[in-house]
PDB file of N, CA, C, O and CB in Angstrom:
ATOM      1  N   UNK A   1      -0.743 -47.815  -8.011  1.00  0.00           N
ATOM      2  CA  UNK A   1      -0.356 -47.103  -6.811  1.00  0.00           C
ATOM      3  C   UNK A   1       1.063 -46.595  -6.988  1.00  0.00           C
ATOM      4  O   UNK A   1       1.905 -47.128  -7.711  1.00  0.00           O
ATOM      5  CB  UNK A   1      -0.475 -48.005  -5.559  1.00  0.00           C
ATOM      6  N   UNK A   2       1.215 -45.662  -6.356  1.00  0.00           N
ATOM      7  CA  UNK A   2       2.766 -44.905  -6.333  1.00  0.00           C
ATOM      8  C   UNK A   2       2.861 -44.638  -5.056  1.00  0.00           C
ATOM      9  O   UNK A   2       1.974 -44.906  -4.246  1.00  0.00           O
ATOM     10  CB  UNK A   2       3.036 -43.465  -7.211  1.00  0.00           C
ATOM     11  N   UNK A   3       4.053 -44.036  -4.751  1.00  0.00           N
ATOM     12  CA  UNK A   3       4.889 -43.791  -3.712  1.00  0.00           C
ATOM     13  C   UNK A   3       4.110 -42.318  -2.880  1.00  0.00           C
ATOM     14  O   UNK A   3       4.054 -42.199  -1.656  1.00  0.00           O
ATOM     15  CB  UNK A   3       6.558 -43.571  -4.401  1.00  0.00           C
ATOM     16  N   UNK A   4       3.738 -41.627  -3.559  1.00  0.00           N
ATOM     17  CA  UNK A   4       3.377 -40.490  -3.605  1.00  0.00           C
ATOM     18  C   UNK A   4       1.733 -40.522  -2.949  1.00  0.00           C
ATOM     19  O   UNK A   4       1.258 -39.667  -2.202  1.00  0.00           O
ATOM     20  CB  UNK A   4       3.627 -40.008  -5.083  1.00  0.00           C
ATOM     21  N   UNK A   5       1.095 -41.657  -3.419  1.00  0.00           N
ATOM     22  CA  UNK A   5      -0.609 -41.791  -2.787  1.00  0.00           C
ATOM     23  C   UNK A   5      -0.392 -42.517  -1.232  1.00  0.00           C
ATOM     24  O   UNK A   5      -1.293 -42.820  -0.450  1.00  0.00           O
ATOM     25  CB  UNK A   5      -1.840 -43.100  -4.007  1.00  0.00           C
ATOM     26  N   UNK A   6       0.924 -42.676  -1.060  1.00  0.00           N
ATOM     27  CA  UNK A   6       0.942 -43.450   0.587  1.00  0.00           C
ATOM     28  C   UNK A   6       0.847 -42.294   1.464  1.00  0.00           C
ATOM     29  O   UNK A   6       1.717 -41.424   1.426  1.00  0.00           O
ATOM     30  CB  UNK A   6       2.508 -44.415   1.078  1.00  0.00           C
ATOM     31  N   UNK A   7      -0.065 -42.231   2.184  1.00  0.00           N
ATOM     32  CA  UNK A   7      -0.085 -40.756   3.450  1.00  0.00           C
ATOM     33  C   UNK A   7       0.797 -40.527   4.064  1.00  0.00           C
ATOM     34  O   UNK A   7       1.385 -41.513   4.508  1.00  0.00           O
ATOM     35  CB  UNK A   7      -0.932 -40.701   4.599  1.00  0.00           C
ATOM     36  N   UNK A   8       1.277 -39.351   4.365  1.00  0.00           N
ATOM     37  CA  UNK A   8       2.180 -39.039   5.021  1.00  0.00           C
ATOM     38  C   UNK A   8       2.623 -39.419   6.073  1.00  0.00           C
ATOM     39  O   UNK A   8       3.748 -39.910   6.175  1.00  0.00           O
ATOM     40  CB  UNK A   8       2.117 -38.272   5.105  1.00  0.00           C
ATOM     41  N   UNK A   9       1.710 -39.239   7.170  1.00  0.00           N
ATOM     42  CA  UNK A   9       2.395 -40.491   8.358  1.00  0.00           C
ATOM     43  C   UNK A   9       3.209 -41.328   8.125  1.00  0.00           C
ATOM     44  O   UNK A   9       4.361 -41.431   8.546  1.00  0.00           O
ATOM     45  CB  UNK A   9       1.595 -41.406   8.900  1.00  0.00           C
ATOM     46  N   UNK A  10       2.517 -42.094   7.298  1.00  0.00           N
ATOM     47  CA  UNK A  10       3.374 -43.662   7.142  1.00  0.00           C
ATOM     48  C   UNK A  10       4.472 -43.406   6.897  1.00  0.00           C
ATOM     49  O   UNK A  10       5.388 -43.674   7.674  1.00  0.00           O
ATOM     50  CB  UNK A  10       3.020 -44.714   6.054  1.00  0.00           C
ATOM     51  N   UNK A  11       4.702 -42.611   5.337  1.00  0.00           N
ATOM     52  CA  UNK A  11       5.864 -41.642   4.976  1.00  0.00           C
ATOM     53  C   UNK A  11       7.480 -41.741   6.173  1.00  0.00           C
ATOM     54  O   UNK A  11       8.639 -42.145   6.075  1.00  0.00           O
ATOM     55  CB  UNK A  11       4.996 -39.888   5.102  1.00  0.00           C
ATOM     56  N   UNK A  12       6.593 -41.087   7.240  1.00  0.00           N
ATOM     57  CA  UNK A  12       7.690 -40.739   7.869  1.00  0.00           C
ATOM     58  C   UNK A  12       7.707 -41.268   8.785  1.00  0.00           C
ATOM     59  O   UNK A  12       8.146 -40.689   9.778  1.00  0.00           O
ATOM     60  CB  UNK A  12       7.924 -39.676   8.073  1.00  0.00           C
ATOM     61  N   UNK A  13       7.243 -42.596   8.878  1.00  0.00           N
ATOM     62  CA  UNK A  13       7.584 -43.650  10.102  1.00  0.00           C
ATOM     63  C   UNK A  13       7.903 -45.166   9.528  1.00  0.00           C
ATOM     64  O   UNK A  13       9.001 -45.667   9.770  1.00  0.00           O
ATOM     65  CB  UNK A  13       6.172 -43.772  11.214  1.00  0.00           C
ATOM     66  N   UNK A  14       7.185 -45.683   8.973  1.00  0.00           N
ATOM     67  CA  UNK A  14       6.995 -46.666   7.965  1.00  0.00           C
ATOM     68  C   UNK A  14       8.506 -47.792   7.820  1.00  0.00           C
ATOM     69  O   UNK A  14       9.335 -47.093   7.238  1.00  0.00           O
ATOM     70  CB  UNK A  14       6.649 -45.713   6.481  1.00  0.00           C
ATOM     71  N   UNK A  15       8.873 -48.596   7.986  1.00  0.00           N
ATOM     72  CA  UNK A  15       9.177 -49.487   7.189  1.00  0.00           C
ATOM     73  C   UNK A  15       8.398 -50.151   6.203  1.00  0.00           C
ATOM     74  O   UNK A  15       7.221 -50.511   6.187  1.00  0.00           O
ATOM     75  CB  UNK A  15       9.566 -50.171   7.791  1.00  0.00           C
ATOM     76  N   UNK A  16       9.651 -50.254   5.103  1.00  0.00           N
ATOM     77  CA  UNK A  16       9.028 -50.522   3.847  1.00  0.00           C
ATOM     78  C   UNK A  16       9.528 -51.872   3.513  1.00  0.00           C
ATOM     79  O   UNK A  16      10.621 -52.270   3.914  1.00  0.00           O
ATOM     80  CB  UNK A  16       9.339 -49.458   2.748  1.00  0.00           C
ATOM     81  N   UNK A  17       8.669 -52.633   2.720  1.00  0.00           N
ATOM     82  CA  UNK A  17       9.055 -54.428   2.379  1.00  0.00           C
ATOM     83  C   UNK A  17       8.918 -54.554   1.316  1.00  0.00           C
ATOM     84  O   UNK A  17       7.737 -54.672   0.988  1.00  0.00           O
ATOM     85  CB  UNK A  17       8.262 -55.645   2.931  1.00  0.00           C
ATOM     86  N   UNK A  18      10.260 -54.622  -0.158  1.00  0.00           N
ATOM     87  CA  UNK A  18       9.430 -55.023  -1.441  1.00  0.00           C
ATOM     88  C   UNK A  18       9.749 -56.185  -2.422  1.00  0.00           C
ATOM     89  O   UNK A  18      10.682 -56.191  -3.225  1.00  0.00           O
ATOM     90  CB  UNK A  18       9.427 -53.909  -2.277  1.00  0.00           C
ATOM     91  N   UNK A  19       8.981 -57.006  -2.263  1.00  0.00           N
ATOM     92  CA  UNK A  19       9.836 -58.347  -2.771  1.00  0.00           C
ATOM     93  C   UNK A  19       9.455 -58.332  -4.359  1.00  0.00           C
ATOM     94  O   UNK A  19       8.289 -58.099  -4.674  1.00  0.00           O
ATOM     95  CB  UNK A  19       9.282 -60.021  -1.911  1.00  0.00           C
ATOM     96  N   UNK A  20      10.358 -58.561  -5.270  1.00  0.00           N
ATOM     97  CA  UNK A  20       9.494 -59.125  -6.916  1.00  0.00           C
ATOM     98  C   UNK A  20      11.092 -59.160  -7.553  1.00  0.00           C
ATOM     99  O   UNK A  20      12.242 -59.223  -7.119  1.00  0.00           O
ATOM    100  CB  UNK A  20       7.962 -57.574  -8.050  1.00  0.00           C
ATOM    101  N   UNK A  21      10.426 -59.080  -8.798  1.00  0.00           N
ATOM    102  CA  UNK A  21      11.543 -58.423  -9.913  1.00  0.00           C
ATOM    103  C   UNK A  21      12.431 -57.237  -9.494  1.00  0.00           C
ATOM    104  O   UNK A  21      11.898 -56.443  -8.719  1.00  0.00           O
ATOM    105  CB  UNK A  21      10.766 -57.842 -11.205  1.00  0.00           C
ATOM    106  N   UNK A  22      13.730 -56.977  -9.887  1.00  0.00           N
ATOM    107  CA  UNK A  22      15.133 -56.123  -9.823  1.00  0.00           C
ATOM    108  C   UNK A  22      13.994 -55.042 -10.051  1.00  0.00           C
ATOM    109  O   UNK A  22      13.601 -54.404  -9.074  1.00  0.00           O
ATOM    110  CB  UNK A  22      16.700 -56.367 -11.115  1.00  0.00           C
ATOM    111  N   UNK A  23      13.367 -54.779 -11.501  1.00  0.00           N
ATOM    112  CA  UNK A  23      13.210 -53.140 -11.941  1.00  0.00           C
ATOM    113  C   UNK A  23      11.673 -53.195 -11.404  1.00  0.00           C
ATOM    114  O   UNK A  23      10.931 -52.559 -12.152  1.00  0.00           O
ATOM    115  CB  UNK A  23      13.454 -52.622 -13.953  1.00  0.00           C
ATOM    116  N   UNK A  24      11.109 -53.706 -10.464  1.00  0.00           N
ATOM    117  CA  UNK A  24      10.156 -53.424  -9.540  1.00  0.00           C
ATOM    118  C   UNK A  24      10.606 -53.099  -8.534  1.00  0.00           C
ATOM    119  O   UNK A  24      10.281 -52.011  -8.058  1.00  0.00           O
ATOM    120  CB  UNK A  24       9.381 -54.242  -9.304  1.00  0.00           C
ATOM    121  N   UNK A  25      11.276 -53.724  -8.050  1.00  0.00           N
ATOM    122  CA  UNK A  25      11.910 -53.236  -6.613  1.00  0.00           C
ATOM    123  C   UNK A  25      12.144 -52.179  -6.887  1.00  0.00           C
ATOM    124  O   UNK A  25      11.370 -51.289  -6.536  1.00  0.00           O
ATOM    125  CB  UNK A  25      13.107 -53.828  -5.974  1.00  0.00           C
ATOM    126  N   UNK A  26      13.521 -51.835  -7.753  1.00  0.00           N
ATOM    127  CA  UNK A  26      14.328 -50.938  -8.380  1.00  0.00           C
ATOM    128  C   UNK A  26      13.263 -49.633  -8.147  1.00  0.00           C
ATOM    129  O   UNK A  26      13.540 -48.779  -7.305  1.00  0.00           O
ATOM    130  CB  UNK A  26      14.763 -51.414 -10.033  1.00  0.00           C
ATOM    131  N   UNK A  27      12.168 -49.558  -8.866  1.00  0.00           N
ATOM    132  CA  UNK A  27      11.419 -48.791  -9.014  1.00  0.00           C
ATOM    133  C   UNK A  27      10.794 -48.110  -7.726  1.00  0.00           C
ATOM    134  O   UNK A  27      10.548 -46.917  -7.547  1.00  0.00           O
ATOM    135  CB  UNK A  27      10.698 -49.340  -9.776  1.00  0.00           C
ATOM    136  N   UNK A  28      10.623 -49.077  -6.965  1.00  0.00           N
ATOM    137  CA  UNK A  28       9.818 -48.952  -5.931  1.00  0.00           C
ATOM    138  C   UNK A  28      10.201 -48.250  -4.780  1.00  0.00           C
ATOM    139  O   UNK A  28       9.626 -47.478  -4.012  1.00  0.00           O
ATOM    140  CB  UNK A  28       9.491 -50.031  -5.608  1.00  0.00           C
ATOM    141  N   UNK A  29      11.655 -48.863  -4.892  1.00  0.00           N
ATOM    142  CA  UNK A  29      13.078 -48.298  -4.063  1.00  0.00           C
ATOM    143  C   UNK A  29      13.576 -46.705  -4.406  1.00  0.00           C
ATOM    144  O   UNK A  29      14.175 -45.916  -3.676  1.00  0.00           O
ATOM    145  CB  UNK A  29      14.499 -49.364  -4.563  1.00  0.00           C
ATOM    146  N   UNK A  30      13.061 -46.533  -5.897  1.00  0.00           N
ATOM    147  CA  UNK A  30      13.420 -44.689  -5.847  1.00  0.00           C
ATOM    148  C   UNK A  30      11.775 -43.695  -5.731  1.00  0.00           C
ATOM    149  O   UNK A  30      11.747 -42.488  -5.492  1.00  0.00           O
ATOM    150  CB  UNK A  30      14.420 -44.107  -7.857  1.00  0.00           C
ATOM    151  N   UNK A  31      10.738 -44.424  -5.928  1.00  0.00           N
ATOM    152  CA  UNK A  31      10.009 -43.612  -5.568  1.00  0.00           C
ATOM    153  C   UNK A  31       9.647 -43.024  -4.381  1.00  0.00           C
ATOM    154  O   UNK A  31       8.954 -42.042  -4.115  1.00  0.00           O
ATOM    155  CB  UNK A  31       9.354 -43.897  -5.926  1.00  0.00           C
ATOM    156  N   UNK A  32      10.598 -44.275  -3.349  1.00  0.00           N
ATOM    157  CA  UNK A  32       9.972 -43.723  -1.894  1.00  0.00           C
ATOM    158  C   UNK A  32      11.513 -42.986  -1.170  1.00  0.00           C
ATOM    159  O   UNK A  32      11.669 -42.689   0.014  1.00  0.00           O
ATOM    160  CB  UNK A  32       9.175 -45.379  -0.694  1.00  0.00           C
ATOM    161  N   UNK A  33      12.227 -42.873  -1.972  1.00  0.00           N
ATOM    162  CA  UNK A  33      13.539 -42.134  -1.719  1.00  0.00           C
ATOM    163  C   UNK A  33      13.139 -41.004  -2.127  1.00  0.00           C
ATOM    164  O   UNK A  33      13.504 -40.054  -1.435  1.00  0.00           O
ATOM    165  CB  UNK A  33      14.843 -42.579  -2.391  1.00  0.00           C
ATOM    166  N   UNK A  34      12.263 -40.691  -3.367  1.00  0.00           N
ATOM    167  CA  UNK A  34      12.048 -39.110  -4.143  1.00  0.00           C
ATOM    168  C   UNK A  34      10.593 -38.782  -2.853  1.00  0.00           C
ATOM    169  O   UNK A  34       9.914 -37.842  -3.265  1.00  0.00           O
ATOM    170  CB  UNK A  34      11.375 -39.209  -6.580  1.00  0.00           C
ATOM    171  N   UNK A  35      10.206 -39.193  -1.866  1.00  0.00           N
ATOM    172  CA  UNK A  35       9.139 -38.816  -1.462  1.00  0.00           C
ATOM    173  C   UNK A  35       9.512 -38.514   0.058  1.00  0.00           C
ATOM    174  O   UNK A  35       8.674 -38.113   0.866  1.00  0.00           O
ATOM    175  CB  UNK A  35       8.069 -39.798  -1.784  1.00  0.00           C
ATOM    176  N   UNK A  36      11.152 -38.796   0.437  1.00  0.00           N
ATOM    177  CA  UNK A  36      11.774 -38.525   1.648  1.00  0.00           C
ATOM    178  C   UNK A  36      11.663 -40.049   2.472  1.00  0.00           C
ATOM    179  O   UNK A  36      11.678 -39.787   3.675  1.00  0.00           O
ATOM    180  CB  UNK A  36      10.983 -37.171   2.426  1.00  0.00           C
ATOM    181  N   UNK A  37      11.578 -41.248   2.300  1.00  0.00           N
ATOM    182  CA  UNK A  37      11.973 -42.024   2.969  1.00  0.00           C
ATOM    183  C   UNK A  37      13.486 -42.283   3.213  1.00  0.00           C
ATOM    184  O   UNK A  37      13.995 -42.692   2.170  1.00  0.00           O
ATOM    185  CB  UNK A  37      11.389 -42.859   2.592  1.00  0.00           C
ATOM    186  N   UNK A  38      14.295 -42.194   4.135  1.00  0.00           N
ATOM    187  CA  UNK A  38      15.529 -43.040   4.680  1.00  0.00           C
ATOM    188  C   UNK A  38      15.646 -44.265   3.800  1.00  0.00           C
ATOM    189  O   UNK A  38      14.682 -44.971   3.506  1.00  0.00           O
ATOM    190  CB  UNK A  38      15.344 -43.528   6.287  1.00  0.00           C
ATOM    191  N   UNK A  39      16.620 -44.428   3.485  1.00  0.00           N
ATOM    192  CA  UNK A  39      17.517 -45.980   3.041  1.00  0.00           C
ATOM    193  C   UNK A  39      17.172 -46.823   3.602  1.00  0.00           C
ATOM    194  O   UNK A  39      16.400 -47.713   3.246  1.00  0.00           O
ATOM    195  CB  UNK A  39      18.940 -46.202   3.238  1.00  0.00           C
ATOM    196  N   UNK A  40      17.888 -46.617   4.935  1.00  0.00           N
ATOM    197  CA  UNK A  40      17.425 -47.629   6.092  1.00  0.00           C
ATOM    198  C   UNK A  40      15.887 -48.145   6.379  1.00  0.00           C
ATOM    199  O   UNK A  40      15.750 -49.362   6.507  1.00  0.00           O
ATOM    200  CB  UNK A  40      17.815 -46.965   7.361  1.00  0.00           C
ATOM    201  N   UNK A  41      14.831 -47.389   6.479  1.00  0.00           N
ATOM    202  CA  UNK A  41      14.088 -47.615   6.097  1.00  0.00           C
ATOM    203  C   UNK A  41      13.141 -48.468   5.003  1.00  0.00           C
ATOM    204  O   UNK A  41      11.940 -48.738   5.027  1.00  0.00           O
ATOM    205  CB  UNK A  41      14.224 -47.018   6.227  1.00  0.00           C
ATOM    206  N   UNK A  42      14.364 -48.826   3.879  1.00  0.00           N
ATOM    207  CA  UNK A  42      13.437 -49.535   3.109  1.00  0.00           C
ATOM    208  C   UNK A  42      14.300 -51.121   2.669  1.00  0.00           C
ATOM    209  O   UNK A  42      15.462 -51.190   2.268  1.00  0.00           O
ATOM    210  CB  UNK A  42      12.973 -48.456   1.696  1.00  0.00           C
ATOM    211  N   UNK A  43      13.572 -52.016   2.833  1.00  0.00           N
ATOM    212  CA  UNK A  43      14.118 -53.401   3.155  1.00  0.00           C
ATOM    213  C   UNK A  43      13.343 -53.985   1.611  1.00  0.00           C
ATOM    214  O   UNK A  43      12.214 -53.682   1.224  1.00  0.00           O
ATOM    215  CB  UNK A  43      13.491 -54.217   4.983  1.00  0.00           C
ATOM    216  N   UNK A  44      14.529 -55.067   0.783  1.00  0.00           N
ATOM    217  CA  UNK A  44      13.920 -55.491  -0.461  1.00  0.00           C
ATOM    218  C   UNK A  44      14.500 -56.546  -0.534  1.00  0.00           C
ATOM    219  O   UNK A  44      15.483 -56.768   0.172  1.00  0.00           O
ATOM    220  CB  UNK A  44      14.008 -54.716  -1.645  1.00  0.00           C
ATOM    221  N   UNK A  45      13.875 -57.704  -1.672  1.00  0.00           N
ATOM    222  CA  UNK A  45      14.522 -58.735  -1.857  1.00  0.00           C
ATOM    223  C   UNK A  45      13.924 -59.289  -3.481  1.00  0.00           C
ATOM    224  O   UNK A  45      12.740 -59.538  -3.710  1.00  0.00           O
ATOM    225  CB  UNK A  45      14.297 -59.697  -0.517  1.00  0.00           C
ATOM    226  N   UNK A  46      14.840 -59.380  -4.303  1.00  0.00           N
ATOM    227  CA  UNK A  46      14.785 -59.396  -5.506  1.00  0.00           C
ATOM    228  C   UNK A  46      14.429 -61.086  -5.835  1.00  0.00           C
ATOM    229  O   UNK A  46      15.102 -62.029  -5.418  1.00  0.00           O
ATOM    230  CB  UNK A  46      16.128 -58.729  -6.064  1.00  0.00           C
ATOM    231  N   UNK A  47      13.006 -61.197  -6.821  1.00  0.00           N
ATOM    232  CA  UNK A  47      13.247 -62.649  -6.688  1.00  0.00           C
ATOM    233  C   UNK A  47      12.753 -62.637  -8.185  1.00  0.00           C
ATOM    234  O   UNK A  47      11.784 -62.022  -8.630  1.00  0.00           O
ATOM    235  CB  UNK A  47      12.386 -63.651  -5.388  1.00  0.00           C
ATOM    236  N   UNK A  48      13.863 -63.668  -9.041  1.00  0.00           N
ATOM    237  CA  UNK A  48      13.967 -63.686 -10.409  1.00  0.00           C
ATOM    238  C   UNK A  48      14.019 -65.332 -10.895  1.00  0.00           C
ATOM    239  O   UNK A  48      14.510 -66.261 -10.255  1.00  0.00           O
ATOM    240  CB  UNK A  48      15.304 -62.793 -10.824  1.00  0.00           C
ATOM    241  N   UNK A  49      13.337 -65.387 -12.267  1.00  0.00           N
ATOM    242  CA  UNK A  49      12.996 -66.616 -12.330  1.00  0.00           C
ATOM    243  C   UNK A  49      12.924 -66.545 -13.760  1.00  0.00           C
ATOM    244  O   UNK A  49      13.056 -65.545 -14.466  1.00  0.00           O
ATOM    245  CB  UNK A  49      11.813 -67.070 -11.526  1.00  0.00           C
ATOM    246  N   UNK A  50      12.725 -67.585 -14.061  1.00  0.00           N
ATOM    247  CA  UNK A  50      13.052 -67.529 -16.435  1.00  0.00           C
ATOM    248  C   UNK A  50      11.546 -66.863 -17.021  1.00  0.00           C
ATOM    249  O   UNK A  50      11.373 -66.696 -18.229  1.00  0.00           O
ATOM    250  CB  UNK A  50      13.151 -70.052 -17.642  1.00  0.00           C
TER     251      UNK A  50
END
């Protein structure tokens, strides 16, 4: 899934939640910036482990 197959609605109402790894988040965090989500809009929490 990508940023891009989420429907538009959601798009532009949506809070977003993405918990995992830095370059998942990371990732996850610019695809829905390149698709017009707000900053504010998107809430993350990085969780790293050996």
């Amino acid at each position: 899934m990508r940023a891009d197959d989420i429907p538009r609605p959601l798009l532009d109402s949506a809070t977003f939640f993405i918990c995992g790894r830095r370059r998942f988040v990371t990732g996850w965090r610019e695809q829905l910036k390149d698709v017009g989500v707000e900053s504010g809009r998107i809430r993350s929490e990085v969780f790293e482990w050996p």
